[in-house]
C-alpha positions as CSV (number, residue, x, y, z in Angstrom):
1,X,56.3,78.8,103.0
2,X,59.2,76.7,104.5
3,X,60.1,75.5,101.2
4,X,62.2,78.9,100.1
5,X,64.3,78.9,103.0
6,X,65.1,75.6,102.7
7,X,66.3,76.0,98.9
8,X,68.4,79.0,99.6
9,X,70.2,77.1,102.8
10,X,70.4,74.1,100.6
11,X,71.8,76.4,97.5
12,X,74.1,78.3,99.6
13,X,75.9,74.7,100.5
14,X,75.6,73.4,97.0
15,X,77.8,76.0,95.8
16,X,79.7,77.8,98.8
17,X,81.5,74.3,99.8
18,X,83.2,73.3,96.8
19,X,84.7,76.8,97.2
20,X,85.9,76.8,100.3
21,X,87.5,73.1,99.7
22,X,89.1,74.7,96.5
23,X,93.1,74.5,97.0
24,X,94.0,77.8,95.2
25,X,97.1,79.8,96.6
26,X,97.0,83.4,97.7
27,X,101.2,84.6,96.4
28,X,102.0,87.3,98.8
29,X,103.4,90.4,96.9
30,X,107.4,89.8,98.1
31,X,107.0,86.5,96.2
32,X,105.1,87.7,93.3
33,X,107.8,90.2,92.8
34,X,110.5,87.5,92.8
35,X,108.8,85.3,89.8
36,X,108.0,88.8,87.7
37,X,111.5,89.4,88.1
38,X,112.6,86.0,87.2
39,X,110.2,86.3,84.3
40,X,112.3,89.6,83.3
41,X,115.4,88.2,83.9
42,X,115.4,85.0,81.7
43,X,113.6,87.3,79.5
44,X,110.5,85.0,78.7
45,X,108.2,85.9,76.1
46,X,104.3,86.1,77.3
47,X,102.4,83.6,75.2
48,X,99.0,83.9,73.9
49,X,96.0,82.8,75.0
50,X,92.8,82.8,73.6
51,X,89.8,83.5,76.0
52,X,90.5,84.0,79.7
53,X,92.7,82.7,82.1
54,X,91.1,82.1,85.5
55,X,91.7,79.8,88.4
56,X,90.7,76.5,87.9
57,X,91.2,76.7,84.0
58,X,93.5,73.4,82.8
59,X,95.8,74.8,80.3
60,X,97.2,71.8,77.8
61,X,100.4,71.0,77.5
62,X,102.1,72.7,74.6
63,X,101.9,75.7,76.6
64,X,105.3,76.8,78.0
65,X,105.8,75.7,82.0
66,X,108.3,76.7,83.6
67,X,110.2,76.0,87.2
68,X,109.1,78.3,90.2
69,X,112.2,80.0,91.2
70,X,114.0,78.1,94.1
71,X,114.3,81.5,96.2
72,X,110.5,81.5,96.2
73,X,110.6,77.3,97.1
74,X,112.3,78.5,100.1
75,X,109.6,81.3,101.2
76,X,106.7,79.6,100.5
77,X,107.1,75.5,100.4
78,X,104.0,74.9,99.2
79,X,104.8,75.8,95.6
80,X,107.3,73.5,95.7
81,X,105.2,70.7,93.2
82,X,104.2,73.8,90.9
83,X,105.1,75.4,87.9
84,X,104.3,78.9,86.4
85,X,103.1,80.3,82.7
86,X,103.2,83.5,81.4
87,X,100.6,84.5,79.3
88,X,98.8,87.1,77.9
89,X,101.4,89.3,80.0
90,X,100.1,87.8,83.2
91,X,101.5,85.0,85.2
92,X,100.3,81.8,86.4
93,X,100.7,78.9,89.5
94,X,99.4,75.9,88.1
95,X,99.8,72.7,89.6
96,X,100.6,69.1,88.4
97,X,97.7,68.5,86.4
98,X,98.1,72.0,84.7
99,X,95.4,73.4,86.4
100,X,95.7,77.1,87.0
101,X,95.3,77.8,90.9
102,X,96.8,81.2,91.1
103,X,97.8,84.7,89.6
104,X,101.1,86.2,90.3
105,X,99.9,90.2,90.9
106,X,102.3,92.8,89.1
């Protein structure tokens, strides 16, 4: 009768710990604002993407990258390294290996 606790504690560290060591960024809404509007202003078209677009999916590299704003390096240094996408009308922080770890609400 011990053996079903001990599966669901053992389970429950299997796959809660890689989440909580994921590194994905939370964009607070002021800065989300700023990179929709410097998607607006530079007028970037939203690519397409086929199937969905969700954190931790690599993206290859004829997809269109482009620099995060340097008004938003300044509020929040840690997407300094990063780079943003726009697709499917939504946009993207992915980091150096192209590796979605956020999405910019509207």
């Amino acid at each position: 009768m011990r053996i079903f606790p001990t599966l669901l504690i053992a389970s429950s560290l299997a796959f809660g710990v890689p989440a909580a060591l994921a590194d994905d960024l939370v964009i607070a809404p002021e800065i989300g604002v700023k990179i929709h509007d410097d998607v607006k202003v530079k007028h970037y078209k939203s690519h397409k993407w086929d199937g969905d677009v969700v954190i931790g999916t690599t993206l290859p590299g004829d997809v269109e990258y482009y620099d995060v704003p340097d008004e938003v390096i300044v509020a929040t240094p840690t997407l300094k390294h990063h780079r943003y996408v726009y697709l499917n009308d939504r946009v993207y922080i992915v980091d150096g290996n192209r590796r979605v770890v956020a999405v910019v609400k509207d």
